[in-house]
C-alpha positions as CSV (number, residue, x, y, z in Angstrom):
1,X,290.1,6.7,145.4
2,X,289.4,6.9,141.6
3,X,292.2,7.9,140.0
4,X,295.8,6.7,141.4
5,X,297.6,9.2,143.6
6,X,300.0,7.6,140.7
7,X,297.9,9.9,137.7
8,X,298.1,12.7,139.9
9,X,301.7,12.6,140.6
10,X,302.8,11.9,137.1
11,X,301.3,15.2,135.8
12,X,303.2,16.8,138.8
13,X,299.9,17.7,141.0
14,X,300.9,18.5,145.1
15,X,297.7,17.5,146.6
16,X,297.7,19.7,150.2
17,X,295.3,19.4,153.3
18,X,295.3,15.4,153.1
19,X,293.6,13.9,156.0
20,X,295.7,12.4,158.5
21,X,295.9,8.5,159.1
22,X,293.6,7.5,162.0
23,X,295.6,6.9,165.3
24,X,298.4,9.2,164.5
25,X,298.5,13.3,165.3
26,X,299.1,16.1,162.7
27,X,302.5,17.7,162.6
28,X,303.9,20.8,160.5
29,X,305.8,19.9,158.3
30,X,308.9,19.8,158.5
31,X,311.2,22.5,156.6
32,X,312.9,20.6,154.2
33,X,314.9,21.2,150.1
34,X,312.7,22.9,147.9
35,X,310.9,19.9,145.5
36,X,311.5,20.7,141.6
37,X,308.5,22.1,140.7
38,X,305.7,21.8,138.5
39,X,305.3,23.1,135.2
40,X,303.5,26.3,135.6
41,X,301.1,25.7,133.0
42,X,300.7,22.2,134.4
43,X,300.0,24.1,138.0
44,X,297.5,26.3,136.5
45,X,295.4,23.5,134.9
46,X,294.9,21.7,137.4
47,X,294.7,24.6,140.3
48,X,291.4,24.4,142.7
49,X,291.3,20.5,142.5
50,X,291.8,18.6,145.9
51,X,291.7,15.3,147.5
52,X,287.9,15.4,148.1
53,X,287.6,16.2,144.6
54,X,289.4,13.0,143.3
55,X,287.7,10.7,146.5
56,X,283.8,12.5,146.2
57,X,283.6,10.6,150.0
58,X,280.6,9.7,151.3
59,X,278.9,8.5,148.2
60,X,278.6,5.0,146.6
61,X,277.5,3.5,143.0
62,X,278.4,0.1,141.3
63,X,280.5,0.2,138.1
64,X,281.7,-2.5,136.2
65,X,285.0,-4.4,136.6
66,X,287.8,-2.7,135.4
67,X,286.0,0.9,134.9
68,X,287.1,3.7,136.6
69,X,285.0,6.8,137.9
70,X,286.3,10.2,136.9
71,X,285.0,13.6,138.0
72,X,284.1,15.6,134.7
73,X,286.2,18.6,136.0
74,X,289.5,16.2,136.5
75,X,288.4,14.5,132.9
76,X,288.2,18.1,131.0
77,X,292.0,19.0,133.0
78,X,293.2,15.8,132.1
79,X,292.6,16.6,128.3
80,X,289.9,13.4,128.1
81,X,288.2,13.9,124.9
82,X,285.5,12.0,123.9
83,X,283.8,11.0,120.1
84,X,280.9,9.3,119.0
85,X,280.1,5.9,117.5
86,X,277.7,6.6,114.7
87,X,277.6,5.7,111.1
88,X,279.1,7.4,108.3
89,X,280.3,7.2,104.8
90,X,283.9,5.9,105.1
91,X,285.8,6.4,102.2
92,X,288.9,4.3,102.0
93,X,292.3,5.3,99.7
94,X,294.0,2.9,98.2
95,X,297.3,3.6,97.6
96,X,299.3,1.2,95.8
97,X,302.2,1.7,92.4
98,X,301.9,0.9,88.7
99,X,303.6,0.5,85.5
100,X,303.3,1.4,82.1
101,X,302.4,-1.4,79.5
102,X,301.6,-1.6,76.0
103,X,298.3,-2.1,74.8
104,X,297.8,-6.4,74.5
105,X,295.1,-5.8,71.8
106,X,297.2,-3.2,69.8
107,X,300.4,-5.5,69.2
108,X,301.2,-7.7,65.8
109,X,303.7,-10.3,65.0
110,X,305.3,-10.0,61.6
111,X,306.4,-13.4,59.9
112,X,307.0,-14.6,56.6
113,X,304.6,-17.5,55.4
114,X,307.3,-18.8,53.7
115,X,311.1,-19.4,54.2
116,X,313.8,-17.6,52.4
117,X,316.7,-15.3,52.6
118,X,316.9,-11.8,54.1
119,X,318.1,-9.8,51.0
120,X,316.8,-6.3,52.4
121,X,316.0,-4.9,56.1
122,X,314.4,-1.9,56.3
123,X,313.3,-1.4,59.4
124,X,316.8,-2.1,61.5
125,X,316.5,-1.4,64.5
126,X,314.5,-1.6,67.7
127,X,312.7,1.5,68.8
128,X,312.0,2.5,65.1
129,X,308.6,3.9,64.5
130,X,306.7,2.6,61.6
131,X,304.0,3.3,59.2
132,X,300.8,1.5,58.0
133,X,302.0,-0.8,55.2
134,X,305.8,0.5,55.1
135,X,308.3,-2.3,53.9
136,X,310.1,-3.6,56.3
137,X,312.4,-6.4,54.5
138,X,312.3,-7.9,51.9
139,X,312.9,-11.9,51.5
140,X,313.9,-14.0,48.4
141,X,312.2,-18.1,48.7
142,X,312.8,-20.4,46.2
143,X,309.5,-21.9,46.7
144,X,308.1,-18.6,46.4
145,X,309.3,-18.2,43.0
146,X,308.6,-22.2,41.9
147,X,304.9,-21.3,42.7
148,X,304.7,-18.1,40.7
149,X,306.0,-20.1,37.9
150,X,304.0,-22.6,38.3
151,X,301.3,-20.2,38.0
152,X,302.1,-18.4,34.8
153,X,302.7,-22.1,33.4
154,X,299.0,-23.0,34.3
155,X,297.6,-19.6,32.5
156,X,299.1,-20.2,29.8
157,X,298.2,-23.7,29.2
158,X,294.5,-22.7,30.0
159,X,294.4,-20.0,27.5
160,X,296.3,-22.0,24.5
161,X,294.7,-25.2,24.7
162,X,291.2,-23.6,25.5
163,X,291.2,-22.3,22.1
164,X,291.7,-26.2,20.2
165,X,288.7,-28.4,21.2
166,X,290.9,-31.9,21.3
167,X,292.8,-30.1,24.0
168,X,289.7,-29.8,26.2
169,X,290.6,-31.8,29.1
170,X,293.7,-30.3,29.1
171,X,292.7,-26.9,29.2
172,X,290.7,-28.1,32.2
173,X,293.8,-29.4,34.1
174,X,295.7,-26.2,33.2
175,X,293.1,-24.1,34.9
176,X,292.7,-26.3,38.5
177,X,296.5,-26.0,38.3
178,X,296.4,-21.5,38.1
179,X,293.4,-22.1,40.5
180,X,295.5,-24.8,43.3
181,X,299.0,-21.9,42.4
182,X,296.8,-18.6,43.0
183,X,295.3,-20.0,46.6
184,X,299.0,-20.9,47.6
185,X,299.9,-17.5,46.7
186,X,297.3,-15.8,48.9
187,X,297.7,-18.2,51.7
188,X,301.4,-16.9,51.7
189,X,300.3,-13.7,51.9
190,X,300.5,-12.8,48.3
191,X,297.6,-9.8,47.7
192,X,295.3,-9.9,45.1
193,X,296.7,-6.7,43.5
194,X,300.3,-8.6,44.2
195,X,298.8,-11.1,41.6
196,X,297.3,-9.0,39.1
197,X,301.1,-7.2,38.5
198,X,302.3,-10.9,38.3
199,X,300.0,-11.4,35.5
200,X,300.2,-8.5,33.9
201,X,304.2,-8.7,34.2
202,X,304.5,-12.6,33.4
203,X,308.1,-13.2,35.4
204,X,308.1,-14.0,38.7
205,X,308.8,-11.4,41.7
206,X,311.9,-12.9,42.9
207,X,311.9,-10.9,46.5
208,X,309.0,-11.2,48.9
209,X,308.4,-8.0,51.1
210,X,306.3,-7.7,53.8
211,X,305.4,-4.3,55.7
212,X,303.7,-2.9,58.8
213,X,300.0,-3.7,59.8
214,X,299.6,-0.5,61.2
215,X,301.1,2.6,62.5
216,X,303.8,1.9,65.7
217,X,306.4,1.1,67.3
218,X,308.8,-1.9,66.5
219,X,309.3,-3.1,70.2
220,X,311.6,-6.3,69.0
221,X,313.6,-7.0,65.9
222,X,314.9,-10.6,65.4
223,X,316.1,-10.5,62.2
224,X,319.3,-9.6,60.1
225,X,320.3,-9.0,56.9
226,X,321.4,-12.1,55.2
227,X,319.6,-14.4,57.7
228,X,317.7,-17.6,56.6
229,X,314.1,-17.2,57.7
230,X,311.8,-20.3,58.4
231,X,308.0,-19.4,57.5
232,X,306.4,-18.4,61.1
233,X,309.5,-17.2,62.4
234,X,308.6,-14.1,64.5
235,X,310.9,-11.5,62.6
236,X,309.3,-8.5,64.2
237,X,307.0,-7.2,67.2
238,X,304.9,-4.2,66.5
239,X,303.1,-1.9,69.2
240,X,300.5,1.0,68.7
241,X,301.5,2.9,71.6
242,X,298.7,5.7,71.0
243,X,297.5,3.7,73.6
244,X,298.5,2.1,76.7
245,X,297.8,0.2,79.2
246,X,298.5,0.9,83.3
247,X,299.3,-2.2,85.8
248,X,298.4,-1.4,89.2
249,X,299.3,-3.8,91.7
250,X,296.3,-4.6,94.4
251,X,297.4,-6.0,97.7
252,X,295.1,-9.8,98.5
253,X,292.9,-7.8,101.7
254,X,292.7,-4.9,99.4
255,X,290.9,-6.8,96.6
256,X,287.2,-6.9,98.0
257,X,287.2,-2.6,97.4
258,X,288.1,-2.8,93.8
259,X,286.3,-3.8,90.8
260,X,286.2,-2.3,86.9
261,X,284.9,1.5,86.2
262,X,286.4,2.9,89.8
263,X,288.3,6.1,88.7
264,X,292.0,6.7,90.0
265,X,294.5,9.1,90.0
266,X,298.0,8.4,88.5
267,X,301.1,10.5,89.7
268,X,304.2,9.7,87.2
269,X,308.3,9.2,88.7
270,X,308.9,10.9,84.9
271,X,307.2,14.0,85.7
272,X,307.0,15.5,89.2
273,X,303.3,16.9,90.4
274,X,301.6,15.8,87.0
275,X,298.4,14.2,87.8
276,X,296.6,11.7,85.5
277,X,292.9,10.4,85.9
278,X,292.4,6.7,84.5
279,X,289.1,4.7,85.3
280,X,289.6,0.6,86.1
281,X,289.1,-1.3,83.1
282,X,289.6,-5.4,84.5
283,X,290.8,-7.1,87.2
284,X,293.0,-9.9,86.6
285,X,291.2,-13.5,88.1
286,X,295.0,-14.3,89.4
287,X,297.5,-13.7,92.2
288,X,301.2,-13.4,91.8
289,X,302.4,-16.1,94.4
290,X,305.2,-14.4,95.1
291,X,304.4,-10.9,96.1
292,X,300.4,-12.2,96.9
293,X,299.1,-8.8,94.7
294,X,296.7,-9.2,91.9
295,X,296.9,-6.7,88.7
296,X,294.3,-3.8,88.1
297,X,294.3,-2.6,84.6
298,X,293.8,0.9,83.6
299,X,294.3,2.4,79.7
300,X,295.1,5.6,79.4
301,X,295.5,7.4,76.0
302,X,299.1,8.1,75.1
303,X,298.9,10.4,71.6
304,X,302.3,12.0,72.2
305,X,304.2,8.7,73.8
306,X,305.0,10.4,77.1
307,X,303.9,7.5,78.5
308,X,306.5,4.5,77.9
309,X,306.4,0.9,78.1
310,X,308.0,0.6,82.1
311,X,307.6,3.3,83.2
312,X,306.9,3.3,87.3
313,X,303.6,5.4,88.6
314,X,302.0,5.9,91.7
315,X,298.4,5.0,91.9
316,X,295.9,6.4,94.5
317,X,292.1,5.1,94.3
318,X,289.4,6.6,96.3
319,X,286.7,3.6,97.2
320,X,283.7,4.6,99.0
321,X,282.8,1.5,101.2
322,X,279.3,3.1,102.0
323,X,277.4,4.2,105.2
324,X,279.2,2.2,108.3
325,X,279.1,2.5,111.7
326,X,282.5,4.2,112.9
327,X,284.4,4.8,115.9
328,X,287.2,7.5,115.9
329,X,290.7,6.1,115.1
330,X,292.3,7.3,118.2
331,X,289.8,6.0,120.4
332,X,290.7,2.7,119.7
333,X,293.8,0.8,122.0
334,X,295.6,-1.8,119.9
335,X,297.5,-4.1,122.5
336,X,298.1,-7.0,119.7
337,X,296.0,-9.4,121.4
338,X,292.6,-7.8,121.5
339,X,291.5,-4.0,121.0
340,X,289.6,-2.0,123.0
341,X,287.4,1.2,123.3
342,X,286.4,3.3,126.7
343,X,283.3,4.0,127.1
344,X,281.0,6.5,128.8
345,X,279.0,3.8,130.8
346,X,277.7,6.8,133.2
347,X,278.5,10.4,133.8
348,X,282.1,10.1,134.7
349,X,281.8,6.3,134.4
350,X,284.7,4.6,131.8
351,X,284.2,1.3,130.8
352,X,286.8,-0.7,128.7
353,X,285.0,-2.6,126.2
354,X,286.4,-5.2,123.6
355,X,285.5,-4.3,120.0
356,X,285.8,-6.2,117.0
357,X,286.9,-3.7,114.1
358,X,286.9,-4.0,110.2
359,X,287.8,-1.1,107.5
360,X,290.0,2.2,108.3
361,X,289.5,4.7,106.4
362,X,289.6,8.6,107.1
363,X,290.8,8.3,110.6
364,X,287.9,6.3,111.5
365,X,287.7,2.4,111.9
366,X,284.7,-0.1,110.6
367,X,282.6,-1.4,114.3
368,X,281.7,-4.3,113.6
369,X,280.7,-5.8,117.2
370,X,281.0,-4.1,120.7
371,X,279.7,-0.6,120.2
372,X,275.7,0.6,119.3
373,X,274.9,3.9,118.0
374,X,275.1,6.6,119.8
375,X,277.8,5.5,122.4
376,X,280.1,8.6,123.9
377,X,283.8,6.6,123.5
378,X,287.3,8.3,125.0
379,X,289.3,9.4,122.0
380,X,292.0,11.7,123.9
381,X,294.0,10.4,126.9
382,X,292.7,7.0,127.1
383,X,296.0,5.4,126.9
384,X,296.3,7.1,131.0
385,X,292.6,5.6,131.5
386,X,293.7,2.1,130.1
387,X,297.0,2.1,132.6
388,X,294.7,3.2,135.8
389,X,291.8,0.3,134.6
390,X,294.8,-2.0,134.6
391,X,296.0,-1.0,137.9
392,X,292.5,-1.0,139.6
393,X,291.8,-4.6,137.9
394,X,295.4,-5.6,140.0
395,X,294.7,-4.1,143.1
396,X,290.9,-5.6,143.0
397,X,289.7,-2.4,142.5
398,X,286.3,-3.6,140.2
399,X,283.0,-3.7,141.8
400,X,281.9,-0.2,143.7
401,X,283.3,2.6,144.6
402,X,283.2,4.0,148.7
């Protein structure tokens, strides 16, 4: 027999006008309780099919160890299905989540070159948005103002004793001093034009203010009125968020099907259904020990700051792993040691076969030993195929068929 009596009776099938066992007589049946029955849709599916069907007596063929032999007709009302392996361009998704970060590249430091006292703050708060070269405090050195005098002192000395020959050598002095004063000046960020109005003036500017590189955000204020300031203190942090940058966090077995210029599509928590396209701009050389993902960056322009530093995004990218030869997900059984496939070894012939799998994507899985080309495989049912090879494999049931 090919299929257990079991198969049969688990779908509810009464198989009538079994032959007798040799050395006993045929009897009617006794009357006896009606048996539940069968599903009527169940009954009708499976209506014309006997015994000699299932047994097809009388003939003989070799199969392989644990395949079983089906009759087509019993396969189709059994709901076998079957798929093919062939290749075919899988195209995997990656889905994975994100967060919004400011732009590395668009992000200044502000601090003084020299240390004084806070004696204005302008910009006095975090969050403020700034302007190009707007003030944002203003400090008072002491040193700053020595040097300034010192500088005036030198001019002065240079132009007076220039004009009396026995003075020459002083003169000379008087003009490496402006010269050593002026490069001080500059190296503390004093601007030429800065200089000029100290010239033209002839006091010293007793307050020191510095301003904004460039149009942003102040993302961190450490400063307050009144403060003591040491020179390269970081007073303030200063972000162009017109654009920014998007953190997507790649999972160690997903890293092979990334790399730079792959486009994805971004789905924000702040803003239900809105869809965002962003193209892969580096892949981090590092892995985060603890969570074993590396970062993907993305930029995305941001010229009306609805994308904040932190914000939390979903990230889906498409990766087209290229033409691969592919068996059907569902034709594959998953027991946790080993996986395998039935296959079509003859017309109504199943044979289990080991595989050894790679990618899924699409509802198809990567072959990447055990199948060729072309191979009919069970996709539908083969879960009740698998439980009657196991069954036939117990009973010694490999080999041929009588």
């Amino acid at each position: 027999m090919n299929v257990r009596a079991a198969i049969l009776l688990a779908l509810g099938l009464i198989l009538p006008a079994a032959s007798p066992v040799p050395g006993q007589h045929a009897h009617p049946p006794a009357p006896s309780a009606p048996a539940a029955a069968a599903p009527p849709e169940d009954l009708e599916a499976l209506k014309g099919l006997s015994l000699e069907a299932v047994r097809r007596e009388g003939k003989a063929r070799e199969i392989p160890p644990g395949a079983i032999e089906i009759p087509p007709e019993l396969g189709h009302r059994l709901g076998i299905r079957f798929g093919t392996v062939e290749k075919r361009v899988l195209q995997k998704t990656i889905r994975t989540v994100g967060r919004i970060e400011p732009d590395e590249t668009r992000i200044a430091v502000v601090s003084p070159r020299v240390g004084g006292w806070v004696e204005a703050l302008h910009a006095d708060f975090t969050g403020r948005p700034v302007r190009r070269g707007e003030a944002l405090l203003s400090l008072y050195s002491p040193e700053l103002v020595a040097t300034q005098e010192e500088y005036l002192l030198a001019l002065r000395a240079e132009r007076e004793w220039g004009r009396s020959s026995p003075f020459t050598e002083l003169a000379v002095a008087g003009k490496e001093l402006a010269a050593a004063a002026r490069r001080r000046l500059l190296l503390w960020d004093i601007s030429e034009a800065q200089i000029r109005r100290l010239e033209e003036r002839g006091t010293p500017e007793t307050a020191l203010t510095l301003h904004s590189p460039f149009d942003g955000t102040i993302l961190e204020k450490r400063v307050f009125r009144g403060q003591y300031v040491e020179a390269g203190a970081e007073l303030f942090r200063i972000a162009d968020l017109s654009v920014v940058w998007l953190i997507a966090d790649i999972y160690e077995y997903e890293l092979p099907a990334v790399r730079p210029g792959q486009e994805a599509v971004v789905r924000l928590s702040a803003a239900a259904g809105e869809r965002l396209t962003a193209r892969a701009a580096y892949l981090y050389p590092t892995l985060d020990p603890r969570t074993r993902t590396a970062r993907l960056r993305y930029v995305l322009p941001n010229p009306h700051g609805r994308l904040k530093p932190e914000m939390f995004t979903e990230v889906e990218i498409a990766v087209s792993l290229g033409p691969r030869l592919a068996v059907p997900e569902g034709a594959v059984i998953d027991s946790g040691v080993r996986r395998i496939v039935f296959v079509e070894a003859a017309e109504g012939v199943l044979e289990p076969r080991e595989v050894r799998l790679g990618a899924r994507a699409d509802g198809f899985l990567e072959v990447i030993a055990g199948l060729a080309p072309g191979e009919r495989v069970v996709t539908g049912a083969n879960f009740l195929i698998d439980s009657e090879s196991r069954l036939r494999e117990a009973l010694g049931g490999g080999g041929h068929h009588h």
